[in-house]
C-alpha positions as CSV (number, residue, x, y, z in Angstrom):
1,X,129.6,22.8,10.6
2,X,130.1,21.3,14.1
3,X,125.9,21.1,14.6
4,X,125.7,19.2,11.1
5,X,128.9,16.8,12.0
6,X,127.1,15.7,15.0
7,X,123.6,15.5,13.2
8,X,125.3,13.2,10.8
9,X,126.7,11.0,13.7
10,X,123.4,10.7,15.2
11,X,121.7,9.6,11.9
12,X,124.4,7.1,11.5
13,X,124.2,5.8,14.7
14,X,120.9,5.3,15.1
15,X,120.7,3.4,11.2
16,X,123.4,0.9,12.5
17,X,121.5,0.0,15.6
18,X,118.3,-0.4,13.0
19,X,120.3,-2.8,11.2
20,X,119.7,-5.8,13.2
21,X,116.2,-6.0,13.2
22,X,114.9,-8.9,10.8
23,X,113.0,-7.6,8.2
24,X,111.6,-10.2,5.6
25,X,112.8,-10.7,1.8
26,X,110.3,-9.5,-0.8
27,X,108.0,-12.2,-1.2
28,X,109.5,-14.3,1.7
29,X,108.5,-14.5,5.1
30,X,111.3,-14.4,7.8
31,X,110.1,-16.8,10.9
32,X,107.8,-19.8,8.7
33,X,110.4,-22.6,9.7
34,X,108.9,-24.9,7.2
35,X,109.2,-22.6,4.3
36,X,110.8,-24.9,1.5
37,X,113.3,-21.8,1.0
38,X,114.0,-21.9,4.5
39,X,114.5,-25.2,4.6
40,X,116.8,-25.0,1.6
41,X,119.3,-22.4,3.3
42,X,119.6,-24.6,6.2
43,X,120.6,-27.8,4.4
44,X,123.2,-25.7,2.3
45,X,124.2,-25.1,5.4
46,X,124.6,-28.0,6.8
47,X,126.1,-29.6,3.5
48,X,128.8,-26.6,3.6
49,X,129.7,-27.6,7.1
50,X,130.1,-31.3,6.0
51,X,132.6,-30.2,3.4
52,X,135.4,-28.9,6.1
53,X,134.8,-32.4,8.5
54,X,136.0,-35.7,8.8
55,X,133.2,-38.2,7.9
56,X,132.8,-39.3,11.7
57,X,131.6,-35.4,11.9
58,X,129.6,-35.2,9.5
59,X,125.5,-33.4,10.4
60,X,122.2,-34.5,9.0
61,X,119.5,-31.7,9.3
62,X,116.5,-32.7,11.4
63,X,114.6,-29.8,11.7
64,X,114.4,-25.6,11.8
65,X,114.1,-24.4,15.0
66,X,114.3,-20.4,14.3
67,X,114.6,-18.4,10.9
68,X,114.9,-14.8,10.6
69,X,116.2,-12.5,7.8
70,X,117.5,-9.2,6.9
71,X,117.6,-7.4,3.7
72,X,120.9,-5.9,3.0
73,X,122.5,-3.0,0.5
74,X,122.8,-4.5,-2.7
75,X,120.2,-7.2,-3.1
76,X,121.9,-9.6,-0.7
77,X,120.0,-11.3,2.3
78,X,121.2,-12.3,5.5
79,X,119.7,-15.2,6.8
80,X,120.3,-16.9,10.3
81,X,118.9,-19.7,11.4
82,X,118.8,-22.2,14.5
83,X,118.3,-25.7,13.7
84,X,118.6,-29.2,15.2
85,X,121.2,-31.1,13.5
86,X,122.2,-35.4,14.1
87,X,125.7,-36.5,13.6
88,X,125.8,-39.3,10.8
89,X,127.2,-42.5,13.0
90,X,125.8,-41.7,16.5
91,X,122.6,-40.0,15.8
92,X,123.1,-37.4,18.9
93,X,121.1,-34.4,18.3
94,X,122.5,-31.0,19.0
95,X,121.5,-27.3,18.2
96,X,123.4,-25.1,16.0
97,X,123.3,-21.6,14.8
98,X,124.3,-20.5,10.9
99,X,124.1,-17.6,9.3
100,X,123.9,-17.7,5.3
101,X,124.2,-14.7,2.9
102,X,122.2,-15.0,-0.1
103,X,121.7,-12.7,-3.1
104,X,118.6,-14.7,-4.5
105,X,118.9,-12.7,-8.2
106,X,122.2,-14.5,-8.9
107,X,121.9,-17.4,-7.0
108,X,124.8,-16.6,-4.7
109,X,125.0,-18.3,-1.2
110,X,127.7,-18.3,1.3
111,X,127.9,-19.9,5.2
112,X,129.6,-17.2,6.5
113,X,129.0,-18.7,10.3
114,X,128.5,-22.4,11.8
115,X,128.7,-23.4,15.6
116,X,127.3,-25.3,18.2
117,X,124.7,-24.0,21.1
118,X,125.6,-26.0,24.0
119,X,122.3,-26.9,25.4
């Protein structure tokens, strides 16, 4: 029982460190920063952000740096992404990191992470 226990422990171990490597939706690609889809995700993003600020905070997308995704249990999709972002008023350009979970058959989406990467 011991021999199986620790079996088990290794299996499970060794799928949790697996789980961070990007793999690609079916019939998506995870790293083509001007896929429209891509591009979609990060301006949900970016409007979802808006919604908790002040208007003097609000972002404009400019562009995708980075887009990677990850197939989860259940249909959903992990996406994170690195973009370049403009405040509305002062036009400064800064980059940020957001992670969005999607579950393309119902049309679910959720920013479940936004911040800033100090340059």
């Amino acid at each position: 029982m011991k021999f199986q226990s620790i079996v088990f422990l290794i299996v499970v171990m060794l799928a949790s460190t697996d789980k961070n490597q990007a793999i690609p939706p079916e019939g998506g690609s995870s790293n083509n920063v001007s896929d429209p889809h891509v591009i979609d995700i990060a301006n949900f993003a970016v409007t979802e952000f808006n919604k908790g600020n002040i208007l003097l905070l609000k972002l404009k997308l400019v562009k995708v740096i980075k887009a990677e995704s990850q197939v989860l249990v259940g249909g959903f999709v992990n996406n994170q992404l690195t973009i370049s972002a403009s405040q509305r008023f002062n036009y400064d350009i800064h980059k940020y990191e957001a992670v969005v979970l999607e579950k393309p058959s119902e049309q679910f989406r959720n920013l479940t992470s936004f911040k800033r990467v100090h340059d």
